[in-house]
N, C-alpha and C positions, 0 to 999 in steps of 0.2 A: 308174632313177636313185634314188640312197639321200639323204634329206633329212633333217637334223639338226636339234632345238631344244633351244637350252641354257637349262637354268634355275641361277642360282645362289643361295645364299643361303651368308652369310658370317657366322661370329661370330668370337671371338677363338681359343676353342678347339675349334669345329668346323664344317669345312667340308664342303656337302654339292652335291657337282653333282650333275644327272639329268639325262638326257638320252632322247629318246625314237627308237627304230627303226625303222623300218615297212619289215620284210625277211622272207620266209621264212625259216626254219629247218630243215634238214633234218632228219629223226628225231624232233622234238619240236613244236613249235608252228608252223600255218603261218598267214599271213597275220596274223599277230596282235601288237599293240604289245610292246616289252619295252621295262621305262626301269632304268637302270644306277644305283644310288647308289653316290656315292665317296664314303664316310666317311673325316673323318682323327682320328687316335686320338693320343696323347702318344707318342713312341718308345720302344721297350723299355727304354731304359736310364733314362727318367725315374723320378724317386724322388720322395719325399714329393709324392703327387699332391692338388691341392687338393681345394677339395667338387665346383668345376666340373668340373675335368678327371675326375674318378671317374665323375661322372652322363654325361659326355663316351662314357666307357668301354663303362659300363653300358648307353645306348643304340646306340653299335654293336654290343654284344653282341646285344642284342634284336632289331635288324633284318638282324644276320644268321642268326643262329639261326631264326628265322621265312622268311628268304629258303630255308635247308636243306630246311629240317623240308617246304616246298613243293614242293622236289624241283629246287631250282634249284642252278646253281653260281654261286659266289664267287672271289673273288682275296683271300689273305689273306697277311700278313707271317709268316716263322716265324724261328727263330734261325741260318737259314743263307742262305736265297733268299725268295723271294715265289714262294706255291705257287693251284693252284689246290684245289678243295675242294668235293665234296657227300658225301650220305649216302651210307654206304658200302650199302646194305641198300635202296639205291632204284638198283634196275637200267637206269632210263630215265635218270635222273642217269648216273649213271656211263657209256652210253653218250655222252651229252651231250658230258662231259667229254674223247671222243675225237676226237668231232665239232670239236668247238671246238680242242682243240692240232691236229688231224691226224695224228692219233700211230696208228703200226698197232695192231691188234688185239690183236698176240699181245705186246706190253709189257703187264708187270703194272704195277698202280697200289700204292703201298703205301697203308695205311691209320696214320692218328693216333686217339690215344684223350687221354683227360685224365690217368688215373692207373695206377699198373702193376698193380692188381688187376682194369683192365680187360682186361689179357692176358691173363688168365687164360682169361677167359671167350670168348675169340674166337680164341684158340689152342692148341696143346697143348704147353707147357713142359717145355722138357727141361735147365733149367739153374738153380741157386738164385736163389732171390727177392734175395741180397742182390748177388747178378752182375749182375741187371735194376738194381736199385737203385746200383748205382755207374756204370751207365752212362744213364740214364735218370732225369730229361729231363736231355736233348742231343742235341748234332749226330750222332746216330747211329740207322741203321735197323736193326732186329734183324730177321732172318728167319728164321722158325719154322713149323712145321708147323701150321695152321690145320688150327680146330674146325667141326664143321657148324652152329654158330651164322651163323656169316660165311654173306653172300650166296653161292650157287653161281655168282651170277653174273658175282662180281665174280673176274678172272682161271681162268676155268675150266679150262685147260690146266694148270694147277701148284695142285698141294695144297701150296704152301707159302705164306705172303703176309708183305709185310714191316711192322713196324710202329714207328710214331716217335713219339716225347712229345715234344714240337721245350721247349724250355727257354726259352718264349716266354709268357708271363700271360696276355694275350689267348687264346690259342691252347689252354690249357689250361681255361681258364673256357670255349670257348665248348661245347667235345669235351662238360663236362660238363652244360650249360644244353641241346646238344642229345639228350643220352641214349643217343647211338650213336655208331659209329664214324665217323672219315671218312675217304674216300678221298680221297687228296692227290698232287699230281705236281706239277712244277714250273711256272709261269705263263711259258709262254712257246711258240711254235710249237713242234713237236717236231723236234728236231736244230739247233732253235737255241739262242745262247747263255741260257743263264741269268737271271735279274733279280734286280736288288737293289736295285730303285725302281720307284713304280708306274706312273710317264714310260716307262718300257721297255717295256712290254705293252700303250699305250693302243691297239693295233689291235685286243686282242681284247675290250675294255672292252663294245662292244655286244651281246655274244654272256654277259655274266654280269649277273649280278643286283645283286650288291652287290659295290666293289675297298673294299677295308679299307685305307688308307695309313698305316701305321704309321713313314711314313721312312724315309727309306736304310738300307740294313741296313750296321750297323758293319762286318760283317769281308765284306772287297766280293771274295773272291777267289774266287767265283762255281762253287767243287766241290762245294757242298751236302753235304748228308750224308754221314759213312763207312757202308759198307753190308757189313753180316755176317750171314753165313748162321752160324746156331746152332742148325740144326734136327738135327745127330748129337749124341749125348750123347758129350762131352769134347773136342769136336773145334770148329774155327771156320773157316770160309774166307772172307775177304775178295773179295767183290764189286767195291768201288768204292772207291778210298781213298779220297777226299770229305777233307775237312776237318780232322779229330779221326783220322786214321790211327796216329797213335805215341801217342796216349794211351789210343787203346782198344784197344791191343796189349798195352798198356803195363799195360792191366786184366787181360785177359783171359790171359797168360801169365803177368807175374810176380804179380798177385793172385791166382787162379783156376786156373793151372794148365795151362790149355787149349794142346790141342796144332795147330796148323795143318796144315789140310788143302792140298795142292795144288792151285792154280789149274783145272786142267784136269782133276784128277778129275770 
């Protein structure tokens, strides 16, 4: 029998529930407390943020960046869906992270970073800096041929791993406060639908560390990312139209050139 104790504390700009587990875990901690914070943060679209709301920020950054860097996973908001999230370069995280969705083994995770000089370094680029820079950050996953920096452990079957700048503040601030990359999938069982509020996932709330509630994500139509393999030089194949499908066509052929590959090549 699984027993729950809520603690809440309220102020006007940030709410923080905890809640305590007392459950085994498979693959990682067994018999041992985990307690959940749900931090909520101002929504991506808010502007002129006050003194509060900034220190607001700044401390969900810090507790979750400290929940990472531990080896723990998070629920975090990005500019398409609510994704889940740890180090990409902590191999027992990342198994976690299958644990928790149920997702088979042989699905790669793609990885987020903060800025596009961090592709460099955890992949091998075979496309101009200013291609990455028209489509990045946004709703778009690039896949590229990955560096032997990147974990071997993370998708071992495919030398290739996908990577996303989500056009999210939060999200970009935390990539950089934690100094690595992170592996990211979307917060929800696996093969099921999508989230774009943090009410949608609270079954798997006990099983992470920190849910970041950043709000309903504005564009609610639940395709997440466009996903493009750019790992041939000249060439692009669409994976997944996701979201941004006609405008990152829309880059990549009549700015750049690029010619499409067939689906089932």
């Amino acid at each position: 029998m699984v027993f729950f104790r809520f603690i809440r504390t309220t102020s006007t700009l940030l709410n923080t529930s905890s809640f305590t587990l007392n459950k085994p875990f498979k693959s990682v901690i067994m018999c041992k407390e985990l307690k959940t914070r749900v931090l909520r943060i101002p929504p991506h679209s808010s502007e002129d943020l006050t003194s509060q709301q900034r220190e607001c920020v700044l401390e969900a950054l810090r507790s979750t960046s400290a929940a990472l860097k531990s080896g723990q996973v998070v629920a975090l908001p990005t500019d398409t869906i609510y994704g889940l999230a740890c180090v990409a370069q902590n191999s027992s995280a990342v198994r976690r992270v299958y644990d928790i969705k149920g997702r088979n083994g042989d699905k790669p995770l793609a990885i987020c970073v903060g800025e596009i000089q961090d592709i460099y370094r955890l992949c091998k680029v075979s496309v101009k800096e200013d291609l990455l820079s028209d489509l990045l950050p946004g709703p778009v996953t690039l896949v590229l041929e990955r560096s032997d920096t990147l974990n071997a452990d993370l998708n071992p079957f495919t030398k290739l791993i996908g990577v996303r700048i989500p056009d999210h503040p939060f999200m970009r601030r935390l990539c950089q406060m934690c100094g690595e990359p992170l592996a990211l999938t979307s917060a929800n069982v696996s093969a099921h639908t999508s989230t774009v509020a943090v009410s949608e996932f609270e079954d798997l709330w006990p099983s992470l560390a920190v849910v970041v509630d950043g709000g309903p994500i504005g564009d609610q139509n639940r395709l997440g990312s466009t996903v493009v393999d750019l790992s041939v030089s000249g060439r692009y194949r669409i994976i997944r139209p996701g979201c941004a499908l006609s405008a990152t066509v829309e880059v990549l052929e009549g700015k750049h050139g690029l010619l499409e590959d067939p689906v089932d090549q």
